[in-house]
C-alpha positions in Angstrom: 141.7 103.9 44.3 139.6 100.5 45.4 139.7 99.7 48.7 139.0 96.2 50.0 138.3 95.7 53.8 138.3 92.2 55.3 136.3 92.2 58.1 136.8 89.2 61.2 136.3 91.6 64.0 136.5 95.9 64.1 136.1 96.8 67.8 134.9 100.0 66.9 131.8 98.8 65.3 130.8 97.2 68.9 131.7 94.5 71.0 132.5 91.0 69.7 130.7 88.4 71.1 132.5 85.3 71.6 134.8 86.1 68.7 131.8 85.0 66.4 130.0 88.4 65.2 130.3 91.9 64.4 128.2 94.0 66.1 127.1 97.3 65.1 126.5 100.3 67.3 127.3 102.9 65.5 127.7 103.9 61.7 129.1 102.3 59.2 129.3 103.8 55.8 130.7 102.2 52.8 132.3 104.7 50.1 132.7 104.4 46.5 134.5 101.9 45.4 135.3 100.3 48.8 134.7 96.7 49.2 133.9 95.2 52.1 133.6 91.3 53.2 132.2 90.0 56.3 132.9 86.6 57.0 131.1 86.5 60.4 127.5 87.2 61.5 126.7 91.3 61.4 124.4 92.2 64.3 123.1 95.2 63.1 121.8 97.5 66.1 122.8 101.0 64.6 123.1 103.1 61.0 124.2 101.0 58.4 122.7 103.0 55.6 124.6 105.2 53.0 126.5 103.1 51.3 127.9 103.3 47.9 130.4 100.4 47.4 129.9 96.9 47.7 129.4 94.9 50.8 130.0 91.1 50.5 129.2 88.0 53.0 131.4 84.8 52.5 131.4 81.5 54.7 132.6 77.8 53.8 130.7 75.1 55.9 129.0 77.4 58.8 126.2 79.8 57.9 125.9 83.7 58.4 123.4 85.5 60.2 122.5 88.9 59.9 120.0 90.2 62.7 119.8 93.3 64.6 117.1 96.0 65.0 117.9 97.6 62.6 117.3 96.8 58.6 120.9 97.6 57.0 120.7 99.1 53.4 123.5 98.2 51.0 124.0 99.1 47.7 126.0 96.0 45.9 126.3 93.1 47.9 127.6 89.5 46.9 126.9 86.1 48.8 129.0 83.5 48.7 128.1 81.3 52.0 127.5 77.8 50.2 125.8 76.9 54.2 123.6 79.9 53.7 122.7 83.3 54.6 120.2 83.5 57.5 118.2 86.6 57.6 116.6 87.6 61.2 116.3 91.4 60.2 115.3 92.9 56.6 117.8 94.0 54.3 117.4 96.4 52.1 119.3 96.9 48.4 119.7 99.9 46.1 121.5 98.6 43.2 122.7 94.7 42.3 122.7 91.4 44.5 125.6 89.1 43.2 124.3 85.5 44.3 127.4 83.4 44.1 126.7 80.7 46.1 124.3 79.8 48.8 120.4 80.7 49.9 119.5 83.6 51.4 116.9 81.8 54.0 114.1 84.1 56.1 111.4 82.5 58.1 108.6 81.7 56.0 106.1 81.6 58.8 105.3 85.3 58.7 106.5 87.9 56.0 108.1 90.3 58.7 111.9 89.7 57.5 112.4 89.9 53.6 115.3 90.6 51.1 114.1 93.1 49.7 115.0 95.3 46.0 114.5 98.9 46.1 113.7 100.7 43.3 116.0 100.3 40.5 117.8 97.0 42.3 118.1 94.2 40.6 120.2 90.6 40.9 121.8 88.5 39.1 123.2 84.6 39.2 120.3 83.0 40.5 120.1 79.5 40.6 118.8 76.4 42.4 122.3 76.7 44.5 121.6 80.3 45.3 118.5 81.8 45.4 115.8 83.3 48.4 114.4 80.5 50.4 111.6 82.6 51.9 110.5 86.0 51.5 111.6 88.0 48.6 110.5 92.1 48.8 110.4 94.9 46.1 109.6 98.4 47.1 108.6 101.0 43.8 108.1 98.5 40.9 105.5 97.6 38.6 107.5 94.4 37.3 109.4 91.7 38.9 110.6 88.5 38.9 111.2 86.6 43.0 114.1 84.2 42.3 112.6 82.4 45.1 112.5 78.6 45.8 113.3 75.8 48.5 116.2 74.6 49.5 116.7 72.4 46.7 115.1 74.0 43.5 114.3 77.4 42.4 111.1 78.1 41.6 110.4 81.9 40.3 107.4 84.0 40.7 106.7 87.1 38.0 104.6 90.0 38.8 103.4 92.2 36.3 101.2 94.8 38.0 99.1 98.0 36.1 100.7 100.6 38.7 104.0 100.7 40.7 103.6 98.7 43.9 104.7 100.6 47.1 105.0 97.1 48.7 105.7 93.1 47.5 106.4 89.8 49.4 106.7 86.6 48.0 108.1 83.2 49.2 107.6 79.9 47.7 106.4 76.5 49.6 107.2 72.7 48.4 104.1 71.4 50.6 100.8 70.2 50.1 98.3 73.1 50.8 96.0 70.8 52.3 98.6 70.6 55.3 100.7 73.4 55.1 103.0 72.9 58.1 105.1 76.2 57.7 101.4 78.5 57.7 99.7 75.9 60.4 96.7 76.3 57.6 94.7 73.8 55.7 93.8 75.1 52.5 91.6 72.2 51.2 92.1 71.3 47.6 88.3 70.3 47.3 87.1 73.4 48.2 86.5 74.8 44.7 84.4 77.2 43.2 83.6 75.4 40.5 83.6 71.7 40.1 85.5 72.0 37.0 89.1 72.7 38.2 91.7 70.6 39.8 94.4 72.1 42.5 97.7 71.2 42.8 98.6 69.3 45.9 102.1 69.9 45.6 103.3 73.4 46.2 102.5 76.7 46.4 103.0 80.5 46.4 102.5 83.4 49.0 102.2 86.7 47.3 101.6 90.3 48.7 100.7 92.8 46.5 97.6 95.1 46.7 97.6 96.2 42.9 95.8 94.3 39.5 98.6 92.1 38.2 99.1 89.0 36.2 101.2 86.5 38.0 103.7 83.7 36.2 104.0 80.7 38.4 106.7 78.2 36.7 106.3 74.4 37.3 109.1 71.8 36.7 108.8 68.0 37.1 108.5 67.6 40.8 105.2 69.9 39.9 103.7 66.5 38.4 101.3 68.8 36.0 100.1 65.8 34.2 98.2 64.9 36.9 96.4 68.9 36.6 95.4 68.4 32.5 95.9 66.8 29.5 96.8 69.2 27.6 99.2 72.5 28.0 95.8 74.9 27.9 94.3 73.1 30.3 97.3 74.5 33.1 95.9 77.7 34.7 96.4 79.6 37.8 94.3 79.3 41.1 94.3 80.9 44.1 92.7 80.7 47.2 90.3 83.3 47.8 90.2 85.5 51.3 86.5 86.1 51.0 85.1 82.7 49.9 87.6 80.5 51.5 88.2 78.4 48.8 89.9 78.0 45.3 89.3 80.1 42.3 90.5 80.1 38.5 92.7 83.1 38.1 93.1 81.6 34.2 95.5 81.3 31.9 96.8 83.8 29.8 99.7 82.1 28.4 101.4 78.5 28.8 105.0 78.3 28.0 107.2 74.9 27.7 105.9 71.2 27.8 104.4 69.6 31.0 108.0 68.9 32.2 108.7 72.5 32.5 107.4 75.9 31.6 105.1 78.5 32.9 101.9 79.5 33.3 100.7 83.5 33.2 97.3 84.5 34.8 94.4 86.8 34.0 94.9 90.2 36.0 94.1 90.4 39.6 94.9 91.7 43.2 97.1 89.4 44.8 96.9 90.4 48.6 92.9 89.2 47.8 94.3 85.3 48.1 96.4 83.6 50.8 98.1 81.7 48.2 98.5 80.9 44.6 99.4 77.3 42.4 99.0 75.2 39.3 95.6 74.2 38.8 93.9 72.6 35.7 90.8 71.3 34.4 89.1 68.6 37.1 87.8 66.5 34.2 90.9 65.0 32.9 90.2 61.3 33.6 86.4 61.3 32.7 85.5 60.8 29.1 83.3 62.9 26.8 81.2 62.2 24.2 83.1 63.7 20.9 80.5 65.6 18.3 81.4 67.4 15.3 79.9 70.4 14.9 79.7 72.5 11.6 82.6 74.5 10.6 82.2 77.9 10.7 83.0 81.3 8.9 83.8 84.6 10.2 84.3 87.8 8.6 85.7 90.4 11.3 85.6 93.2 9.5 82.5 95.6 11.6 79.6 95.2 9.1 77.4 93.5 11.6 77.6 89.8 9.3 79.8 86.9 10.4 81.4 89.3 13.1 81.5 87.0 15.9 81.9 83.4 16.6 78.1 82.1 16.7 77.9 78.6 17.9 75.2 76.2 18.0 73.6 75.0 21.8 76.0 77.4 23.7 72.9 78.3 25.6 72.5 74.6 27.1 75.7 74.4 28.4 76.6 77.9 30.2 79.9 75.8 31.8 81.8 75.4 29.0 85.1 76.2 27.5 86.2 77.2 24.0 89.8 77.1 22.7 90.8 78.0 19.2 94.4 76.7 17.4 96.4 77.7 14.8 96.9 75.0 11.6 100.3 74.4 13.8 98.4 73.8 16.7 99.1 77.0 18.8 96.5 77.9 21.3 95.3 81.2 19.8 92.2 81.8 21.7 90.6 80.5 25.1 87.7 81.7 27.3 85.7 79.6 29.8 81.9 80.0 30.3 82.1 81.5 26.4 79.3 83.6 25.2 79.4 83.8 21.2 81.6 87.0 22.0 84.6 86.0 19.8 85.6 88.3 17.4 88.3 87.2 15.7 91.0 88.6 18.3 93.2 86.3 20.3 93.4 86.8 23.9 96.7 84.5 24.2 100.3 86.5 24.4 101.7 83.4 23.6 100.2 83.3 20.1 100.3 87.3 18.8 100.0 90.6 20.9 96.7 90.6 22.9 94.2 91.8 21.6 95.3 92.4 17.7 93.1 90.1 15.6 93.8 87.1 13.9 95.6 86.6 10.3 93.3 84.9 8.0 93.5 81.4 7.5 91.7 78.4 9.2 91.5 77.1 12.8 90.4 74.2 14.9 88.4 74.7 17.9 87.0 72.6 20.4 84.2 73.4 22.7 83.6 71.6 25.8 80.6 71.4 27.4 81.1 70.5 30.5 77.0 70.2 31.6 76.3 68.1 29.2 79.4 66.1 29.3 80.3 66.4 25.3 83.4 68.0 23.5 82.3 69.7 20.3 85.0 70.2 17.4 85.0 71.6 14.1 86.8 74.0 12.0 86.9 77.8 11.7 88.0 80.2 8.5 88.6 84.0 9.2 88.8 86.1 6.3 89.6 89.8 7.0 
């Protein structure tokens, strides 16, 4: 049998406080199957923990709060509060969060109160109409993606991390870093450790997580990534570093989309190490380069100690420098910064084929840019395996 329970104000949950909340003292326990829909705020001050059906929150004009001393743990829940769902307390879910309509909104001054996914949990019908506007938590995965944004766009972070992660927060800021308002913390966007990056002065990303992960940051057209590169491989991810207090290139594993939108994936790295994360690209966009062709170049990959590895000519006078490889359709196959004749015929781009399988014969373009001596050095590149 399914029960559904409409809940305006159950006096033996607690006192009602000006006919405007329900307030928990006790425990409440939600069987299988039982649905239950709270259209007021839920002060939560005793055991709301073992449910099992689904628990709902639904408003019109007026926001919900749920607040309390106590973190409730649901299994389903649904929101449908087009005003919002403000979040003074944690909440905890084991299964699916239905987001129907409306923001779920925390405080993004601190990370204390989250929405957080345990386990297995998992949501669906995000959108820029309904989404987290703060922190997002997961508690036990390796992968996830925040459906977090502001409160007009949503703007996703993924995590892909190399263990299970006991612990991870993450909220998303449309504010320049230099002045962040919300964290009362300049990060500046000149404060680089390398000259040869730009950092986005739009937005950016808090993200908690104390295990090696790559990180996805998405950009869309408020992001403004033109003004970051020229080109799709030049969009990377940055961060700002704890221990040097300033920016670093976290780099670019894969670029997705067009510089309206898409998506940028990073090399791995521990994420608690940075206050924040954002677009960055390459900081020499508007100055021009001298353009030299080089020879073309040969490469036979096969182990017998000839034509193994990608041997160019002057590497050694310009240590800053960048090397990208393309496919005859253009695809970004390989990229590495600072390169060091290591190539060896595997691509290091998901994107292109699985990392680190090697490269189907055929020719390639590359370019190398030598950034200390100011010159971009192009030229073609057969593989035969």
């Amino acid at each position: 049998m399914n029960y559904r329970l409409i809940i305006l104000a159950l006096l033996f949950f607690g006192n009602i406080r000006a006919q405007d909340s329900v307030h928990n003292f006790g425990a409440i326990q939600i069987h299988n199957n039982a649905e239950v829909g709270f259209h007021l705020d839920l002060v939560n001050d005793g055991s709301f923990e073992q449910t099992t059906g689904l628990v709902g929150f639904y408003g019109n004009d007026v926001p919900l709060t749920i607040s309390g001393a106590f973190a409730p743990t649901l299994y389903d829940t649904e929101i449908d509060v087009p005003a919002g769902l403000n979040l003074q307390t944690t909440v905890n879910v084991n299964n699916n969060v239905n987001l129907v309509t409306g923001d779920i909104r925390t405080a993004k001054s601190g990370t204390a109160v989250y929405s957080n996914f345990l386990d297995d949990a998992f949501y669906i019908g995000e959108s820029s109409a309904s989404k987290i506007d703060g922190y997002g938590g997961m508690t036990n995965k390796s992968t996830f993606v925040f459906p977090v944004g502001n409160e007009e766009r949503l703007r996703p972070l993924t995590i892909e991390s190399v263990a299970i992660n006991a612990m991870a927060k993450c909220a998303y800021f449309f504010e320049d870093p230099n002045d962040s308002k919300t964290l009362n913390q300049s990060f500046l966007t000149n404060r680089k450790a390398t000259d040869f990056i730009s950092v986005s002065d739009r937005e950016f990303w808090r993200l908690e997580s104390d295990v090696p992960s790559r990180v996805t940051l998405t950009w869309d057209m408020h992001s403004n990534v033109r003004s970051l590169g020229e080109y799709l491989s030049d969009i990377k991810v940055v961060g700002w570093s704890k221990a040097e207090n300033q920016w670093v290139n976290l780099g670019n594993s894969a670029v997705e989309g067009g510089m309206a939108y898409g998506s940028v994936t990073s090399e791995e790295f521990v994420p608690s190490d940075y206050e924040i994360l954002t677009l960055g690209g390459n900081d020499d966009r508007l100055e021009t380069y001298d353009t030299v062709d080089l020879d073309n170049y040969f490469m036979t990959p096969n182990g017998d100690g000839t034509n193994d590895m990608l041997e160019l000519e002057g590497i050694a006078e310009s240590p800053n420098n960048l090397l990208e490889i393309f496919d005859r359709y253009g695809v970004l196959v390989y990229s590495k910064a600072n390169y060091r004749n290591d190539f060896n015929g595997q691509s290091n781009r998901e994107s292109a084929i699985q990392r680190g399988r090697g490269l189907a014969s055929g020719i390639y373009f590359y370019i190398l840019t030598m950034h200390d001596l100011r010159q971009k050095h192009q030229g073609y590149l057969y593989i035969s395996n």
